[in-house]
MARGUBA-415263 format. One record per residue (C-alpha): residue in one letter; residue number from 1; x, y negated, z negated. Coordinates in steps of 0.5 Angstrom, whole numbers, padded with zeros to 4 digits. Layout:
N
+------+------+-------+-------+-------+
: resn : resi :  east : north :    up :
+------+------+-------+-------+-------+
:    a :  NUM :     X :     Y :     Z :
...
+------+------+-------+-------+-------+
***
This chain:
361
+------+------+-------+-------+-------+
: resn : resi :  east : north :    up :
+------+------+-------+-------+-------+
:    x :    1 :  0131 :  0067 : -0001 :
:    x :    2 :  0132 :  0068 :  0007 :
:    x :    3 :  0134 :  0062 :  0011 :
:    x :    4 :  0132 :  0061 :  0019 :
:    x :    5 :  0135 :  0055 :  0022 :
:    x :    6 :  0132 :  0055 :  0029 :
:    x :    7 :  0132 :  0050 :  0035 :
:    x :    8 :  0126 :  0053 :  0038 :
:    x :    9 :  0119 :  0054 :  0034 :
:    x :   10 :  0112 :  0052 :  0034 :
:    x :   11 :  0108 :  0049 :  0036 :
:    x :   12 :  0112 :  0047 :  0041 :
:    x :   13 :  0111 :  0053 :  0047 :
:    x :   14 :  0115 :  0059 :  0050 :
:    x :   15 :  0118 :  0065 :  0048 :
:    x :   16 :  0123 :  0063 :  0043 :
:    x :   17 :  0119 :  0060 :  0040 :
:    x :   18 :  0113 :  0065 :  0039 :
:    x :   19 :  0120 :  0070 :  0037 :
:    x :   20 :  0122 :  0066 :  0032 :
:    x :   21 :  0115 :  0064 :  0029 :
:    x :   22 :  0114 :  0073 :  0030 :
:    x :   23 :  0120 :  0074 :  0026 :
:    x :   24 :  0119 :  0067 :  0021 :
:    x :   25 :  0112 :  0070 :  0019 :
:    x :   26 :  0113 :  0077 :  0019 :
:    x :   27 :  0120 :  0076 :  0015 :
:    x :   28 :  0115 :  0071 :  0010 :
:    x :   29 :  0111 :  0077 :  0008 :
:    x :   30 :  0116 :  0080 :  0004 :
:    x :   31 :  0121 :  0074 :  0001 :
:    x :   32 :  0121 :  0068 :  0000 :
:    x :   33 :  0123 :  0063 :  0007 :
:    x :   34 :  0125 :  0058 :  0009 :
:    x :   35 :  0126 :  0055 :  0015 :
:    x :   36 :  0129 :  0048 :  0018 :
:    x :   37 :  0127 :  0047 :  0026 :
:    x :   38 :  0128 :  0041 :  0031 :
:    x :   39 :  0122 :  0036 :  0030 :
:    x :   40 :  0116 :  0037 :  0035 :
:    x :   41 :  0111 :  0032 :  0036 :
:    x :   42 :  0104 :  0033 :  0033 :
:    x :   43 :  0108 :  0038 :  0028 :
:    x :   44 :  0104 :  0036 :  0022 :
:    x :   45 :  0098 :  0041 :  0023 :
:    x :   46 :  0101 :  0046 :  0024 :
:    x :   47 :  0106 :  0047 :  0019 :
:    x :   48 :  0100 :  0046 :  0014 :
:    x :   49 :  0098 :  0052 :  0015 :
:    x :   50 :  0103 :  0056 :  0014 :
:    x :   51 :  0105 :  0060 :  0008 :
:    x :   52 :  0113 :  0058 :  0008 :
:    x :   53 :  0117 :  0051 :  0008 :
:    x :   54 :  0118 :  0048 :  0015 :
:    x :   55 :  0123 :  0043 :  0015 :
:    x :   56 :  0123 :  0038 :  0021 :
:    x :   57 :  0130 :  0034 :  0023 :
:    x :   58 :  0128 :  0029 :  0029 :
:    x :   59 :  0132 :  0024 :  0032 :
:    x :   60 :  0137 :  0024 :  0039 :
:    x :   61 :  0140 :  0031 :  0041 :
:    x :   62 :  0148 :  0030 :  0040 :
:    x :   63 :  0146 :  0026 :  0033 :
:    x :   64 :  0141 :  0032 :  0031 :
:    x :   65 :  0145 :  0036 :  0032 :
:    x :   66 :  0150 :  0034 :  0026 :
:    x :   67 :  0145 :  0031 :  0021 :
:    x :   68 :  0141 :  0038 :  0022 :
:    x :   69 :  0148 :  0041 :  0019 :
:    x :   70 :  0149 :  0037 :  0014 :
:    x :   71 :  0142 :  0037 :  0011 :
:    x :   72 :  0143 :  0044 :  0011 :
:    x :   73 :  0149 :  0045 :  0008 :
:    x :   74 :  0146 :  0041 :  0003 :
:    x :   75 :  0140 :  0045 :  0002 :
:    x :   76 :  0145 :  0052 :  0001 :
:    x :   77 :  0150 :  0049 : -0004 :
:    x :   78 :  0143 :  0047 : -0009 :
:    x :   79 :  0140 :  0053 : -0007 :
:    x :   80 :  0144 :  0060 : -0011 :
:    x :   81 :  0139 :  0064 : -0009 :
:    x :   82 :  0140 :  0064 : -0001 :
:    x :   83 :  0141 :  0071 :  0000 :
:    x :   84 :  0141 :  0071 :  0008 :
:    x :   85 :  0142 :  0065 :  0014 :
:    x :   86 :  0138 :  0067 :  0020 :
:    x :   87 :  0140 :  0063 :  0026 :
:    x :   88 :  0136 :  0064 :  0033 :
:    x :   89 :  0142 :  0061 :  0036 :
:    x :   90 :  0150 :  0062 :  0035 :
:    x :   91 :  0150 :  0053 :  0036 :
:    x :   92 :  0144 :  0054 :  0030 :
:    x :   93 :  0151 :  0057 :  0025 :
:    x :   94 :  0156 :  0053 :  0029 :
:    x :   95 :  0156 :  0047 :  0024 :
:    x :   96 :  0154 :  0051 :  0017 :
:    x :   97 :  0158 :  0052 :  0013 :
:    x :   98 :  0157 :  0058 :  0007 :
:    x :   99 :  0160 :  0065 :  0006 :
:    x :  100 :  0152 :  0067 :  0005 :
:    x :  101 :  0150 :  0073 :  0009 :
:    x :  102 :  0150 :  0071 :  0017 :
:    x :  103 :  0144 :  0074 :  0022 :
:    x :  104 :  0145 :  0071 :  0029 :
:    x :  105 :  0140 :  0073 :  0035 :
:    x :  106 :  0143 :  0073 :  0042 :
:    x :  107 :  0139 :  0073 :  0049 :
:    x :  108 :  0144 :  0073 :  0054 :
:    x :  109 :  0145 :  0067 :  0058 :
:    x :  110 :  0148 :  0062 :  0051 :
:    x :  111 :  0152 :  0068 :  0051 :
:    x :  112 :  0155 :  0068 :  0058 :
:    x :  113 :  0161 :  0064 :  0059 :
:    x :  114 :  0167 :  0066 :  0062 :
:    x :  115 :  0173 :  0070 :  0058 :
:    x :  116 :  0178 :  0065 :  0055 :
:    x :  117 :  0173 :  0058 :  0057 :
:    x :  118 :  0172 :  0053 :  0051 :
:    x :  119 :  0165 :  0056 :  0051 :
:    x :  120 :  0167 :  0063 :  0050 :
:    x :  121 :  0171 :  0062 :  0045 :
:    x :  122 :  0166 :  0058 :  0041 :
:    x :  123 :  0161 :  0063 :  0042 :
:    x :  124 :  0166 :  0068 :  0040 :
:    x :  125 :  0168 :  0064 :  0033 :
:    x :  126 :  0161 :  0064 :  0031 :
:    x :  127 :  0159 :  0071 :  0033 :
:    x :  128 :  0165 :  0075 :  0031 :
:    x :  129 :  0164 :  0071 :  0023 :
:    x :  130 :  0157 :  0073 :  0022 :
:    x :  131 :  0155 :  0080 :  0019 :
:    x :  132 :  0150 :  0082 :  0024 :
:    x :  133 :  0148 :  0080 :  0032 :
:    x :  134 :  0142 :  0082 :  0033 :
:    x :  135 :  0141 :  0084 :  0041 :
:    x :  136 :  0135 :  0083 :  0044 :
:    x :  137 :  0137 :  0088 :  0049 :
:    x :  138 :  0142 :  0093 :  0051 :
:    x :  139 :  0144 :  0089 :  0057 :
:    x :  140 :  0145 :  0083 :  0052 :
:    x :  141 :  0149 :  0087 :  0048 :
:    x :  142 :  0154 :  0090 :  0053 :
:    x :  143 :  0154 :  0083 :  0056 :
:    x :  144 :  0156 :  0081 :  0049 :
:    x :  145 :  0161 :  0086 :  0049 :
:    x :  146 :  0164 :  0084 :  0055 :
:    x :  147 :  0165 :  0077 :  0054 :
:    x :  148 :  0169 :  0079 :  0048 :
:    x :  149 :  0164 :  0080 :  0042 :
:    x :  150 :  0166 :  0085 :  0037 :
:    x :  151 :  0160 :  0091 :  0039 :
:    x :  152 :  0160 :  0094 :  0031 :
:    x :  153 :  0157 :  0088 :  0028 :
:    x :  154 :  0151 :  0088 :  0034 :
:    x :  155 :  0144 :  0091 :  0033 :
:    x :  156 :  0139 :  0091 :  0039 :
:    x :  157 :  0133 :  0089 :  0036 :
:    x :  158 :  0127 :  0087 :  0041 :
:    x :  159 :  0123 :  0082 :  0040 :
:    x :  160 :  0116 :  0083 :  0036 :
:    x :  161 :  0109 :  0082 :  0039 :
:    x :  162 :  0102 :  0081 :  0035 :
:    x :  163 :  0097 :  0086 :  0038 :
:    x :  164 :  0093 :  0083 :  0044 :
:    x :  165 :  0087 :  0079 :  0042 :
:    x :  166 :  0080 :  0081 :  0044 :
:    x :  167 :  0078 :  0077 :  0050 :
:    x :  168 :  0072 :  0073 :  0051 :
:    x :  169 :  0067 :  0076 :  0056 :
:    x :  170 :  0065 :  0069 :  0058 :
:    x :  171 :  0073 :  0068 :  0060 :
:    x :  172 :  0073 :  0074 :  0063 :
:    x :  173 :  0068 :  0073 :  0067 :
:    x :  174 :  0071 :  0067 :  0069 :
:    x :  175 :  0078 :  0070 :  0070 :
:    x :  176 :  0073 :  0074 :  0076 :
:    x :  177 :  0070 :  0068 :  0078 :
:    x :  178 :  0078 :  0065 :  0079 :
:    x :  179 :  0080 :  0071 :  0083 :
:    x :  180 :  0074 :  0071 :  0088 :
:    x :  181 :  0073 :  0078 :  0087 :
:    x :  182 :  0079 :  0079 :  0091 :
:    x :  183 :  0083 :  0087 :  0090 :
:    x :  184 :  0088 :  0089 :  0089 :
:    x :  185 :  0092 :  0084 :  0084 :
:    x :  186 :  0098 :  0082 :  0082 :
:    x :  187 :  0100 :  0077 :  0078 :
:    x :  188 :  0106 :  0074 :  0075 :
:    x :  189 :  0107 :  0070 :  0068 :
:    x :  190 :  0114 :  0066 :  0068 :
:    x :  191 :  0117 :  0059 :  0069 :
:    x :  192 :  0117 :  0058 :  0076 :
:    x :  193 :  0126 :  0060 :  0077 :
:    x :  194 :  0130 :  0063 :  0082 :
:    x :  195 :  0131 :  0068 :  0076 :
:    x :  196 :  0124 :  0070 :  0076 :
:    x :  197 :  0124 :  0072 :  0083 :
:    x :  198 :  0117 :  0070 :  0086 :
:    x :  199 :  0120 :  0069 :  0093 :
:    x :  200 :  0121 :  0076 :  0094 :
:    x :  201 :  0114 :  0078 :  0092 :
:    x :  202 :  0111 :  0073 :  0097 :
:    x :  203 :  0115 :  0076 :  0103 :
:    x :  204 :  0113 :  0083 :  0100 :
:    x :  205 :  0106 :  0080 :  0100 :
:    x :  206 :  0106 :  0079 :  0107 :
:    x :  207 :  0106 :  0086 :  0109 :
:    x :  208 :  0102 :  0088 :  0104 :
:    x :  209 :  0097 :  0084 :  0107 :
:    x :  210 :  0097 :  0088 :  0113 :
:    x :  211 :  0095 :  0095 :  0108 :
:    x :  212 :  0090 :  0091 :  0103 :
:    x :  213 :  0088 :  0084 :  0107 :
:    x :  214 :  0084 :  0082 :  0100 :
:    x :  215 :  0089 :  0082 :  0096 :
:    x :  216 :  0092 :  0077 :  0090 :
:    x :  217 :  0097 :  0074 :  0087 :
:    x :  218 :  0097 :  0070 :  0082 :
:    x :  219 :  0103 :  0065 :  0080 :
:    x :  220 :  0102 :  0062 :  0073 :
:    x :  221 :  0107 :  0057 :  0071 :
:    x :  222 :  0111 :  0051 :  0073 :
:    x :  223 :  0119 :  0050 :  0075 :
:    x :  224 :  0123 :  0046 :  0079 :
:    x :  225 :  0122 :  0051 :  0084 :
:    x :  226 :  0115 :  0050 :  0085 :
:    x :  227 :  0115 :  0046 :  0090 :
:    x :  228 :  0120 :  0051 :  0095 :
:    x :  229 :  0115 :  0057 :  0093 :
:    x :  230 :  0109 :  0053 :  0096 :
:    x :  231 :  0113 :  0052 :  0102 :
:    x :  232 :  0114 :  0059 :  0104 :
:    x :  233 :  0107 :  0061 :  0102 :
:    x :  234 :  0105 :  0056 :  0107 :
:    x :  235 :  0109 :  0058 :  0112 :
:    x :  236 :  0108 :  0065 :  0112 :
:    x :  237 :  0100 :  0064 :  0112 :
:    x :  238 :  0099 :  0066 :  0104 :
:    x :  239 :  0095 :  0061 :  0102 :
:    x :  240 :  0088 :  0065 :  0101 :
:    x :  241 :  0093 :  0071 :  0098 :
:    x :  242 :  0096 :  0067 :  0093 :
:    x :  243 :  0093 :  0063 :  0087 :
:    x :  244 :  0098 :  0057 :  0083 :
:    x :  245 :  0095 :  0056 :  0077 :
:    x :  246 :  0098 :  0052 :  0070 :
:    x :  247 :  0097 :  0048 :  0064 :
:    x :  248 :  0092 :  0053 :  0064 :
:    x :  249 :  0089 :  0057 :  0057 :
:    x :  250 :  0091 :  0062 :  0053 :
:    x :  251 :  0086 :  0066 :  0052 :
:    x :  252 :  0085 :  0064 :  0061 :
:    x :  253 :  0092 :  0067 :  0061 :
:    x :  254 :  0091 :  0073 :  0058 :
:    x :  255 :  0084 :  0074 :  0062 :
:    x :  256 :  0088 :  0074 :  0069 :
:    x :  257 :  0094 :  0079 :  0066 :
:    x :  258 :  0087 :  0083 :  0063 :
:    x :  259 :  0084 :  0083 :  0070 :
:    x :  260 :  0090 :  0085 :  0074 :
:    x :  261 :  0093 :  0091 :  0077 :
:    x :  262 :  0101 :  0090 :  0076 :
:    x :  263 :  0105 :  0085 :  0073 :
:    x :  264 :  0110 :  0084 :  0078 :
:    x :  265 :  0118 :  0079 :  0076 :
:    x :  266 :  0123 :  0083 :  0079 :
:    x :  267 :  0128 :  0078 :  0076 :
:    x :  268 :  0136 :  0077 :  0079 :
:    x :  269 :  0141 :  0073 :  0077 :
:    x :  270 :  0142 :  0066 :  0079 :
:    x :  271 :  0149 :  0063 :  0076 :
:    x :  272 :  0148 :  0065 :  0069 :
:    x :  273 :  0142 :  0065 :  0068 :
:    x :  274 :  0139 :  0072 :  0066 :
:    x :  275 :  0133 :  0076 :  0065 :
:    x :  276 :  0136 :  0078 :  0057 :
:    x :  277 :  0129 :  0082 :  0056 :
:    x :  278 :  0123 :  0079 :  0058 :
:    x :  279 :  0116 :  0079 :  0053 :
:    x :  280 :  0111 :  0078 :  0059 :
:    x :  281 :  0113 :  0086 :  0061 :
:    x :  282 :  0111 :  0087 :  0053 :
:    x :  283 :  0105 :  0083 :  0054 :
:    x :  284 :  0102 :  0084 :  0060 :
:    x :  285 :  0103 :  0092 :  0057 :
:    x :  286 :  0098 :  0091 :  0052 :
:    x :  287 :  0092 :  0090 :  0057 :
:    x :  288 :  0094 :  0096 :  0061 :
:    x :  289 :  0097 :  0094 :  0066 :
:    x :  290 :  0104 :  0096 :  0069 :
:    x :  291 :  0110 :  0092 :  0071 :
:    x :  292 :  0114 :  0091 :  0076 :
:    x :  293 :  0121 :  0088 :  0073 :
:    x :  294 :  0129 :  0087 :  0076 :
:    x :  295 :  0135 :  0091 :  0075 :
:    x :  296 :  0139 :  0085 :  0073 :
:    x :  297 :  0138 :  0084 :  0065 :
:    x :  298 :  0134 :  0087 :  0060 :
:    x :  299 :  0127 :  0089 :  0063 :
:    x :  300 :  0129 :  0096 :  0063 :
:    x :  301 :  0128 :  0095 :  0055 :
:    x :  302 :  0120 :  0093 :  0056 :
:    x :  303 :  0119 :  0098 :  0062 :
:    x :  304 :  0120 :  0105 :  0062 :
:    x :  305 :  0122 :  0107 :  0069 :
:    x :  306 :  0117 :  0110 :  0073 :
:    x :  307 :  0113 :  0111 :  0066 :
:    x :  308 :  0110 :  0104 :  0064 :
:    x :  309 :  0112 :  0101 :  0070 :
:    x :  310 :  0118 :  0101 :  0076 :
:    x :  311 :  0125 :  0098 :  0076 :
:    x :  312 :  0128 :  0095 :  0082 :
:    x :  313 :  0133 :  0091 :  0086 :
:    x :  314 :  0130 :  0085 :  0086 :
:    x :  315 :  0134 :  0082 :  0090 :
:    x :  316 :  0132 :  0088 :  0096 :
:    x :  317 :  0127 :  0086 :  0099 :
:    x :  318 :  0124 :  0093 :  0102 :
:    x :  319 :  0125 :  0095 :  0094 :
:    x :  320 :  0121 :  0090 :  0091 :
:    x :  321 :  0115 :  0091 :  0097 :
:    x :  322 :  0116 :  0099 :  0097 :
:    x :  323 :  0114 :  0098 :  0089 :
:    x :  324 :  0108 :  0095 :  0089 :
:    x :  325 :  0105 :  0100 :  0094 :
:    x :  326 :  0107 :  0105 :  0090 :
:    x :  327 :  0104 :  0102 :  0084 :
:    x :  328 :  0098 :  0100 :  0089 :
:    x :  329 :  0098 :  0107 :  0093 :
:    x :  330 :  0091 :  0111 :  0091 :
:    x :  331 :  0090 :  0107 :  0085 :
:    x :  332 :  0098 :  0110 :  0081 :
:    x :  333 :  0097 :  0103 :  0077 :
:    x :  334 :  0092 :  0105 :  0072 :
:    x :  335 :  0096 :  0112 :  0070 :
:    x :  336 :  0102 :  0107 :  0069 :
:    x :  337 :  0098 :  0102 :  0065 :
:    x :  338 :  0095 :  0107 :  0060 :
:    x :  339 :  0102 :  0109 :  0059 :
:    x :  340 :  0105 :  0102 :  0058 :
:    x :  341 :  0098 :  0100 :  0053 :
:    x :  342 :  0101 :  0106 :  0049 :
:    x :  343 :  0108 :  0104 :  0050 :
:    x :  344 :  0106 :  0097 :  0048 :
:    x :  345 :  0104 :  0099 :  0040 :
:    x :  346 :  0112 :  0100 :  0039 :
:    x :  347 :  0113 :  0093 :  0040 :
:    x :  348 :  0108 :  0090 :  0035 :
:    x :  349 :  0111 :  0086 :  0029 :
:    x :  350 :  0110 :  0091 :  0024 :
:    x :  351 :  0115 :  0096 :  0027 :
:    x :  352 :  0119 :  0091 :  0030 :
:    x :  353 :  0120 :  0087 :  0023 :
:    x :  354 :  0122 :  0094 :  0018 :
:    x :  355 :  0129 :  0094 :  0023 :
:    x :  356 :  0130 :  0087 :  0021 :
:    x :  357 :  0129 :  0089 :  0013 :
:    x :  358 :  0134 :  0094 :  0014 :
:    x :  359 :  0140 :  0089 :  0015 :
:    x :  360 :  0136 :  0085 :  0011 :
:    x :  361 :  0136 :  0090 :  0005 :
+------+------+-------+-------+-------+
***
């Protein structure tokens, strides 16, 4: 049996989330899980369809915490046939105690806390007594790397994703009607952050303007910098160039990314917040289409350079403009989306888990 103790996980939205259901249930084809996760509400339906055992721990953060602890304690000093605990986060091990095989996931920004600060040396007492670290980048790991970890017990392994669904016609339809028939499209999926960067494509997009006066930019998502991006798109006269949407359908999402020309997140740092892979490149891929992501983290994990996409300076303002027209230029965006389709198929689940049955194993 396989144990995943997690923080994040379904139904509940996100791409920790759809990472650690992808690992759970692809893990679950080939042995026995079981996983313990943090309480969501309207949880019931969902782990009533699933072919493993979810447990659920609820109550307020800093006692959660705890009490998820010691029911996992409980559960592996009963269970002899525990072979390996999974963790989505060095906080998830932090409190178990056990001399079972450890696997731990890192991502970046929990692990970037200054050399020699409390939070560093926590992260270090966790990650430095497990078997494996499980990357989800290279960038990720040589972070890790440098902020004291030790780089033999480090695997980069990307995240997985399941093969895009066909979309209805009637929603892509829908997705046109949404657009206005307006060309050419870009469009970016994420939280609305500074990390993400959505100020440097609307400043682009102004003298984009002046070469394609039909073009759009879709920006689908929410965040604490919405309010300060709406104002620039304002102010520079975008409002017929830009489309905000949010709280909107999957299978909607998926239509715009399917009817756009390039993906574009050229994310930065911000404080410590970094781009650590970044699975929407991955996914915007599956529909043929390029992207157009930041140096700063792990995107050029997703994107291969001048192949699938562009890796830029996102904090250059003529980089992030000179990319999207060399994309846009005589149509170069549908020779890279047939090479990022292709690459796309690298990244599905079946491949991604036998790296994962290996360390298992």
């Amino acid at each position: 049996m396989y144990l995943i103790i997690t923080r994040s996980f379904p139904p509940e939205l996100g791409g920790m989330q759809n990472l650690m259901w992808g690992l759970a249930n692809s893990i679950s084809k080939y042995n026995l899980i079981k996983v313990f996760a943090d309480y969501q509400e309207n949880h019931q339906e969902f782990d009533g369809k699933v072919s493993f055992s979810i447990e659920r721990i609820g109550g307020a953060k800093l006692l959660r915490k705890y009490r998820k602890a010691y029911l996992i304690n409980e559960f592996i000093k009963k269970n002899k046939k525990i072979e390996c605990i999974i963790a989505d986060h060095w906080k998830s091990l932090e409190l178990i105690k056990s001399n079972k095989k450890k696997i731990c996931l890192i991502h970046s920004k929990e692990i970037n806390h200054n050399k020699g600060s409390r939070l560093n040396n926590r992260v270090l007492n966790v990650l430095n007594n497990v078997d494996h670290i499980v990357s989800n980048s290279e960038y990720t790991k040589n972070l890790a790397i440098q902020n004291g970890v030790n780089s033999e017990k480090i695997i980069v392994i990307n995240p997985g994703v399941y093969p895009a669904r066909l979309i209805d016609k009637k929603i892509l339809d829908k997705a046109d009607y949404l657009l206005k028939n307006k060309k050419p499209r870009l469009i970016t999926v994420s939280r609305l952050d500074k990390r993400k960067n959505h100020e440097k494509i609307i400043m682009a997009l102004r003298n984009l303007k002046q070469i394609y006066p039909d073009i759009i930019y879709t920006c689908i998502g929410f965040g604490e910098e919405e309010r300060n991006i709406k104002k620039l798109v304002k102010e520079l006269n975008l409002e017929e160039q830009v489309l905000f949407l949010r709280n909107i359908s999957q299978d909607l999402k998926n239509a715009l990314v399917a009817k756009s020309n390039i993906f574009v997140m050229p994310s930065i740092i911000y404080k410590k917040s970094v781009e650590g892979f970044g699975i929407a490149y991955v996914e915007a891929a599956q529909y043929g289409i390029p992207s157009i992501g930041g140096r700063d983290g792990g995107a050029a994990d997703a994107i291969i350079n001048y192949k699938t996409g562009l890796i830029v300076d996102g904090n250059n303002l003529d980089a992030v403009y000179s990319a999207i027209n060399k994309l846009l230029d005589e149509n170069k965006f549908i020779e890279f989306g047939k090479a990022a389709k292709e690459n796309s198929a690298n990244f599905h689940w079946d491949k991604v888990i036998q790296k994962y049955i290996k360390i298992l194993n």
